[in-house]
SEVEXSE-451929 format. One record per residue (C-alpha): y, x, z; residue number from 1. Coordinates in pm, 1 decimal, decimal comma. Each point is the difference from the previous one (the first is absolute). Example, Ala and Ser with C-alpha at 12.3 -4.5 7.8 and 13.67 -1.06 7.14 Angstrom:
# SEVEXSE-451929
yy	xx	zz	pos
-450,0	1230,0	780,0	1 $
344,0	137,0	-66,0	2 $
This chain:
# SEVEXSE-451929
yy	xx	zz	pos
0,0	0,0	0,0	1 $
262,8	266,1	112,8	2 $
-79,2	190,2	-360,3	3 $
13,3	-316,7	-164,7	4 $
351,5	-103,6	154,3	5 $
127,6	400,6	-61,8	6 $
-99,7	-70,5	-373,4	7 $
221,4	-304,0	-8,3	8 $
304,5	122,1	174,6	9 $
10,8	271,7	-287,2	10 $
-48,9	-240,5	-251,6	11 $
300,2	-196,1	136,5	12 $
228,2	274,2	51,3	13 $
-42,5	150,5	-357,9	14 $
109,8	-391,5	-90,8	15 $
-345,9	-0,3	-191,4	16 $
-110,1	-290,4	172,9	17 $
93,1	-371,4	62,9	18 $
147,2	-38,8	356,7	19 $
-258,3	15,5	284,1	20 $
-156,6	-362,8	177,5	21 $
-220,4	-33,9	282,6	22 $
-278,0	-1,3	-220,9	23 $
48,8	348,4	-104,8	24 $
-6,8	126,2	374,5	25 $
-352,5	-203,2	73,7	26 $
152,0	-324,9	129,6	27 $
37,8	79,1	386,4	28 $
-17,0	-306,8	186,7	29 $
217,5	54,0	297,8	30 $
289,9	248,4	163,9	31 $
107,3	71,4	349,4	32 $
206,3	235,7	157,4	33 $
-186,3	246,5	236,8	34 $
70,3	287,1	263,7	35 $
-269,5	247,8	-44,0	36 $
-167,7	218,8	283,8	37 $
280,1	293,7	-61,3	38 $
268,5	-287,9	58,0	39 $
128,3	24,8	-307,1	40 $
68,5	-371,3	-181,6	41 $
-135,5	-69,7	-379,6	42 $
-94,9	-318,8	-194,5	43 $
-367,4	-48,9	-79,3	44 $
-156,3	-219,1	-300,8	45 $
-343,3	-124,9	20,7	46 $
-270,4	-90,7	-238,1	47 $
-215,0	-245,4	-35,9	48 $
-256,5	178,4	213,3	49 $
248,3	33,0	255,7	50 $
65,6	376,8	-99,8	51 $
315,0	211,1	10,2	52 $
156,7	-40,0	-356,0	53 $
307,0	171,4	26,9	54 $
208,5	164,9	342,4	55 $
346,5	66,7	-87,1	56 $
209,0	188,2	288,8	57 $
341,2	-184,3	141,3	58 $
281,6	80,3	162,2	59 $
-36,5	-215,7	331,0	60 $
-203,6	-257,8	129,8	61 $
-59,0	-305,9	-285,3	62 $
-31,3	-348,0	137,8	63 $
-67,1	-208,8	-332,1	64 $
-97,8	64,2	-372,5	65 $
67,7	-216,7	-274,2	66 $
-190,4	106,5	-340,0	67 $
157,6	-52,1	-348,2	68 $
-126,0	-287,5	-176,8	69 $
-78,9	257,7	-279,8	70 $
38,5	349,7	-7,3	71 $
-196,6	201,6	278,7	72 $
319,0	32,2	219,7	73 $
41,3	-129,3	407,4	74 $
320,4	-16,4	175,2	75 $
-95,1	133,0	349,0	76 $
237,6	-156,1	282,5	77 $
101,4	209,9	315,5	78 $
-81,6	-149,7	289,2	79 $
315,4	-252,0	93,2	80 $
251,3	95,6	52,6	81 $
38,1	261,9	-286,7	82 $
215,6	80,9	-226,3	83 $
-238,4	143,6	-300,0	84 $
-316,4	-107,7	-206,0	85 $
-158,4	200,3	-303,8	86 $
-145,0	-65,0	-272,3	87 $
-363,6	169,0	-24,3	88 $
-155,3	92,8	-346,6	89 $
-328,0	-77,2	69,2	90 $
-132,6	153,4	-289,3	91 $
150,0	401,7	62,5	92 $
20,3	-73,2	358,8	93 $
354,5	32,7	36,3	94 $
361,5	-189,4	136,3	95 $
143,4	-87,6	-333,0	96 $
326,5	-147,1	145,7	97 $
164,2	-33,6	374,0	98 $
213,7	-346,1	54,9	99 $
226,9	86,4	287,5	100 $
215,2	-316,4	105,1	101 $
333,2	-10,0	59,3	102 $
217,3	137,0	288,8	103 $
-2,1	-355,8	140,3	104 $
-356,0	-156,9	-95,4	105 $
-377,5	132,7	116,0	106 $
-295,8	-142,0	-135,8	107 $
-231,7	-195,8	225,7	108 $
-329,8	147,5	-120,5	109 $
-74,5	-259,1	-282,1	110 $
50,8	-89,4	-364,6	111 $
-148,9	-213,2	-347,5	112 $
40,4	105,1	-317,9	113 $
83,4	-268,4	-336,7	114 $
-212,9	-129,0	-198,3	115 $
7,5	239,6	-288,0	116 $
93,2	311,5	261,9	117 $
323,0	88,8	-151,3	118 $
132,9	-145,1	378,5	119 $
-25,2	142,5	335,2	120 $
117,7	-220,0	297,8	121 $
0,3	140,8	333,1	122 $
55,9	-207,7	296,5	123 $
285,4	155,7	243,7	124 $
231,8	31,5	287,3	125 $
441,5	-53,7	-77,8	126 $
67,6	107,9	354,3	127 $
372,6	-6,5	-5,1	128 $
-10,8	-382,0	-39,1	129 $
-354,1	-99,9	129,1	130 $
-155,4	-105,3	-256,3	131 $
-295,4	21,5	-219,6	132 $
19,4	108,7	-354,3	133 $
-252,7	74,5	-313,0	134 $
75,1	304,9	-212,3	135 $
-74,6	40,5	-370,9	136 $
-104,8	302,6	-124,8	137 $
-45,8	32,7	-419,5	138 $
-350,4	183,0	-3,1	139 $
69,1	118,9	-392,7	140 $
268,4	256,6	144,9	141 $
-145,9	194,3	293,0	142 $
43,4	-311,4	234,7	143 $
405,3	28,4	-67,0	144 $
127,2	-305,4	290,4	145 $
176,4	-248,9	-220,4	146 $
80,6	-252,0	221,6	147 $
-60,9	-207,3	307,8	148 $
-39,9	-383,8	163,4	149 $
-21,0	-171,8	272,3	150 $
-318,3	-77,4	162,5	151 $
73,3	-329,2	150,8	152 $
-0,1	120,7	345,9	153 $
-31,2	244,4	267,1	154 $
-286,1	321,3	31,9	155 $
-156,5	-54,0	-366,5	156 $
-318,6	198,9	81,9	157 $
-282,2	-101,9	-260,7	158 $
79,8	-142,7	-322,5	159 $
-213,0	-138,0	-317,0	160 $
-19,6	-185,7	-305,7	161 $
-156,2	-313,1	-93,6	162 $
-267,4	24,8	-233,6	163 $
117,1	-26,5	-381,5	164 $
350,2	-26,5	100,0	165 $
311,9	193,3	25,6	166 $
41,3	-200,1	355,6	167 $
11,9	245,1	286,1	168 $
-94,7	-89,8	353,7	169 $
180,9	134,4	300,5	170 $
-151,3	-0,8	413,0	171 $
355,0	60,0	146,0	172 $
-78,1	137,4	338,9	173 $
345,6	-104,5	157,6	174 $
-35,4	271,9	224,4	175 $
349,9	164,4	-7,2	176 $
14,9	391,4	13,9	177 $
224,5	337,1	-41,0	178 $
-79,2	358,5	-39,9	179 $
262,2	91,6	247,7	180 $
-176,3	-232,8	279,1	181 $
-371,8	122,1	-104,2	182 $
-314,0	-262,8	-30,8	183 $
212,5	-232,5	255,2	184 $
23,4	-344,8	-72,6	185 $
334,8	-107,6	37,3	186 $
-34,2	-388,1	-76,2	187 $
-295,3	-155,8	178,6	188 $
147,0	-290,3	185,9	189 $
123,5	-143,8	-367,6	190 $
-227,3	180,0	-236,1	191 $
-70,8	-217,9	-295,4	192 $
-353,3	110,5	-236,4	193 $
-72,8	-188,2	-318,4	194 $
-172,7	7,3	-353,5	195 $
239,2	-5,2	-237,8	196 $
-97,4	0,7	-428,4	197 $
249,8	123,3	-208,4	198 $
33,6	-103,7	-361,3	199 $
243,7	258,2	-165,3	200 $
189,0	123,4	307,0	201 $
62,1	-357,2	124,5	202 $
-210,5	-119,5	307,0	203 $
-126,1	-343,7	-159,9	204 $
-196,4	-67,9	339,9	205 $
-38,5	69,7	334,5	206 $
-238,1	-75,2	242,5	207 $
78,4	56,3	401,9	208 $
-279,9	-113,9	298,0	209 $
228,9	-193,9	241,6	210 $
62,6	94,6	398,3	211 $
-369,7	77,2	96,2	212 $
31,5	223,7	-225,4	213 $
366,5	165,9	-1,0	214 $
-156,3	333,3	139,4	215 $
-297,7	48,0	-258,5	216 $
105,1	280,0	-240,2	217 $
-174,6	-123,3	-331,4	218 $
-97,0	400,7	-111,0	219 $
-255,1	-5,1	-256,3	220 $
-113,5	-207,4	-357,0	221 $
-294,0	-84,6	-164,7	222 $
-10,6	-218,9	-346,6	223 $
-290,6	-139,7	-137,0	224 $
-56,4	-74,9	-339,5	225 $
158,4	-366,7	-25,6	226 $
257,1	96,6	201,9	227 $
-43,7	-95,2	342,9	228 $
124,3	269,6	244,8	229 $
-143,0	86,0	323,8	230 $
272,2	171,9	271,8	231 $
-126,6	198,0	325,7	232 $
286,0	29,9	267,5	233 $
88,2	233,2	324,1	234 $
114,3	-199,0	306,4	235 $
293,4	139,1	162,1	236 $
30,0	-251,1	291,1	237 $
-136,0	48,4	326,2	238 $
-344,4	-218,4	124,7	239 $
-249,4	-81,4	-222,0	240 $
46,9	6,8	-403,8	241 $
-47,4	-321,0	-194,8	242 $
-175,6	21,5	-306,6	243 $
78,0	288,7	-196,0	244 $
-198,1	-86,4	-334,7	245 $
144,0	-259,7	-247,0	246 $
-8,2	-98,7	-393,5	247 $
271,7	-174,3	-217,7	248 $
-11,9	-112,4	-346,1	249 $
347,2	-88,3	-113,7	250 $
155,7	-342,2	30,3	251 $
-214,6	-46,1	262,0	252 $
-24,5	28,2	381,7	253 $
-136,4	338,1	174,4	254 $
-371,8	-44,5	175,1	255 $
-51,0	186,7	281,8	256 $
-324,2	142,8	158,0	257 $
-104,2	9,9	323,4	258 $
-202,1	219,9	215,8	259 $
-306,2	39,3	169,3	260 $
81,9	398,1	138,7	261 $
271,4	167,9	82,7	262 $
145,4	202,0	-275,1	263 $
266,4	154,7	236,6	264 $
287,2	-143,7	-169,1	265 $
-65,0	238,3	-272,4	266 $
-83,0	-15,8	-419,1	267 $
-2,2	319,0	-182,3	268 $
-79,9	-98,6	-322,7	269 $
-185,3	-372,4	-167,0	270 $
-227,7	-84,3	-283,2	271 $
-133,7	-269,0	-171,3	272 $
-334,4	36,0	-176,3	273 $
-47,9	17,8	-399,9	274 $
-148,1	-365,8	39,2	275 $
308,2	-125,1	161,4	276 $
-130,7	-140,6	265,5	277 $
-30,1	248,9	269,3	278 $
338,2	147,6	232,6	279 $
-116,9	315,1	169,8	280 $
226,8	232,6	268,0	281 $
2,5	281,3	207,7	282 $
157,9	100,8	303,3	283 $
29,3	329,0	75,2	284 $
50,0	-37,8	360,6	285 $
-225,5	-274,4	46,6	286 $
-306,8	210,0	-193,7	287 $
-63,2	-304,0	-205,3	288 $
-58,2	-171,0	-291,4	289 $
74,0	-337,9	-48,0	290 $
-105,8	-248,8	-256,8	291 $
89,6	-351,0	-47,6	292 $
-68,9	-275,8	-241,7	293 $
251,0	-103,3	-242,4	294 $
-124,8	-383,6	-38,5	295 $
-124,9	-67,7	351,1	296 $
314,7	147,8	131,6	297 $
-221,7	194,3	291,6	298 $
-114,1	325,9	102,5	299 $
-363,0	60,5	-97,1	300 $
-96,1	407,6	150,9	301 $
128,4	276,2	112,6	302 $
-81,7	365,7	-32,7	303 $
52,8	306,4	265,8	304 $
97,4	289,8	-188,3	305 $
221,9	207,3	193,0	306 $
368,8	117,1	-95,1	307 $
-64,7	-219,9	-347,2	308 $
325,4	20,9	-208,0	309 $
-52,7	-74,9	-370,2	310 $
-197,1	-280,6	-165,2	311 $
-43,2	-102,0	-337,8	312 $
-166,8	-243,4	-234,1	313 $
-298,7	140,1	-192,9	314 $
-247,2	-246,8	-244,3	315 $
-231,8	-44,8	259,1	316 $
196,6	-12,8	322,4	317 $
220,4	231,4	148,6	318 $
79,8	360,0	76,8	319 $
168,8	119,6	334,2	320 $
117,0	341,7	90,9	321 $
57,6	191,7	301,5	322 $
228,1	304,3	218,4	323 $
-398,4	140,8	27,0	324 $
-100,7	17,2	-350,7	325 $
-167,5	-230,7	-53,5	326 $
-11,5	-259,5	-313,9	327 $
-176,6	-311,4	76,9	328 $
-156,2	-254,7	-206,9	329 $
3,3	-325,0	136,9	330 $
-208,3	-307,7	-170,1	331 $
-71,2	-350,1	153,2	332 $
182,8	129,3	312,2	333 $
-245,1	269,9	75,2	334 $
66,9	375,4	-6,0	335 $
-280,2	81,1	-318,0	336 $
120,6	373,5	-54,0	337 $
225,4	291,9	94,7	338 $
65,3	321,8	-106,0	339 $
189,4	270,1	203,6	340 $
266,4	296,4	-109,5	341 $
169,0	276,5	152,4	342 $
294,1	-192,5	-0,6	343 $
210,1	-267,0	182,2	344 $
116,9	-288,5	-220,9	345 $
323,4	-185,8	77,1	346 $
125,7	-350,6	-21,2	347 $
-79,1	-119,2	-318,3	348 $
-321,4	-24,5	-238,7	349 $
168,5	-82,5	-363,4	350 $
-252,3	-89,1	-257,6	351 $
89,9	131,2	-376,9	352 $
């Protein structure tokens, strides 16, 4: 493979060959950002037998990926808040462009790409007047930033787009911050988290919880394939969370799941199964997986798999990742496989 991918790099600098896909690098299934045992940070691409495809070397701790729709590029996030994310070449193995925000803006770890891929939008923080914007980034020309929106609220953290649609969804935290105050959150008591889809750059709906819910931080997205999108939250009242797992399909009310365990007020990242019919979670501090079903509106099983960050959607269930190593395959809500590296994985599991 690595002779393979050396022979096609030279092809496409000479300009002797058509521009590189996925296809031409052995269609890797899924990126993460890692720290390896040396504590040095990288992203790592894996194959369909759950190998290493690719480990390209950045600059700080990543948080999120986001792969190009068509090319065999990732944007790889630092970990919020940060103020740069690169653009790995997959195929040679190295950054092909930095984005660095603005004086006044960081990124918040997350971003979707357009349809075609010609569009980078990056979910992040205007903290001189507390608010949530969505940069664009032209993808032709190096990632040159040409231009900016808002994001219809507060702390956008995750972002996506709706299948076969230019429509972009936003989880707006509505956690306020500053980089001169640190990770302190300076607006609980009237903190205000919603979904927001943008059409263009204009917000053409937002969705908020009510008062139970005025301290859940909606954090991170999943779409399914009709459209319906599934939201895991972080509480940041005191007492006992309420439910932290919900799915909205627009023009229509939010459903809400409850629980059966406690997930320690915490979602770090959400899933919902290639058959649509399946929401799965972790929680990092709770060491658990969580799975509920979309129709029923219940929680069917849980999993124990301890300091479980990343999850995603695979054709026959689910994947999970861990700070340990460890990639998990998950199917009918048992554990069915693992396979361990000399590596810790963070947050986020993004499938290619």
């Amino acid at each position: 493979m690595n002779s393979r991918r050396a022979f096609i790099a030279g092809l496409l600098a000479t300009g002797i060959a058509p521009t590189a896909t996925w296809a031409d690098l052995g269609a890797p299934r899924f990126v993460s950002a890692v720290r390896n045992v040396d504590g040095r940070f990288a992203l790592c691409g894996f194959g369909t037998g759950l190998e290493i495809a690719f480990q390209v070397p950045l600059p700080a701790r990543g948080h999120a990926a986001v792969a190009h729709p068509v090319r065999p590029e990732v944007i790889a996030f630092a970990r919020r808040p940060g103020t740069f994310a690169v653009a790995v070449d997959c195929m040679t193995g190295e950054i092909a462009s930095t984005l660095t925000t603005p004086n006044d803006r960081h990124f918040y770890g997350h971003g979707v790409f357009s349809r075609d891929g010609s569009r980078l939008f990056t979910t992040e923080n205007d903290f001189q007047n507390a608010q949530g914007v969505i940069g664009i980034w032209d993808t032709k020309n190096g990632y040159t930033r040409v231009g900016e929106f808002y994001s219809g609220g507060i702390g956008p953290h995750d972002i996506k787009r709706l299948p076969g649609s230019e429509t972009l969804v936003v989880a707006n935290g509505g956690i306020e911050t500053h980089p001169d105050a640190g990770r302190m959150k300076l607006n609980i008591p009237s903190m205000a988290s919603n979904l927001s889809y943008i059409e263009g750059s204009d917000v053409a709906e937002a969705i908020e919880l009510g008062a139970v819910h005025q301290r859940n931080s909606i954090r991170h997205l999943s779409v399914s394939d009709d459209g319906q999108v599934a939201f895991g939250m972080q509480w940041q009242g005191v007492g006992e969370a309420p439910e932290l797992v919900g799915i909205h399909t627009r023009g229509q009310a939010p459903m809400l799941f409850e629980s059966t365990d406690d997930m320690h007020g915490y979602i770090g990242s959400i899933a919902i199964s290639a058959n649509g019919r399946t929401i799965a979670v972790t929680s990092p501090r709770a060491n658990k997986i969580r799975y509920f079903d979309i129709a029923e509106a219940t929680q069917t099983a849980t999993d124990e798999v301890p300091d479980v960050g990343g999850i995603v959607s695979t054709e026959d269930g689910f994947l999970a990742s861990n700070g340990g190593g460890d990639l998990i395959e998950c199917q009918d809500f048992q554990l069915t496989g693992r396979r361990t590296f000399n590596l810790a994985f963070d947050n986020h599991l993004v499938a290619i």
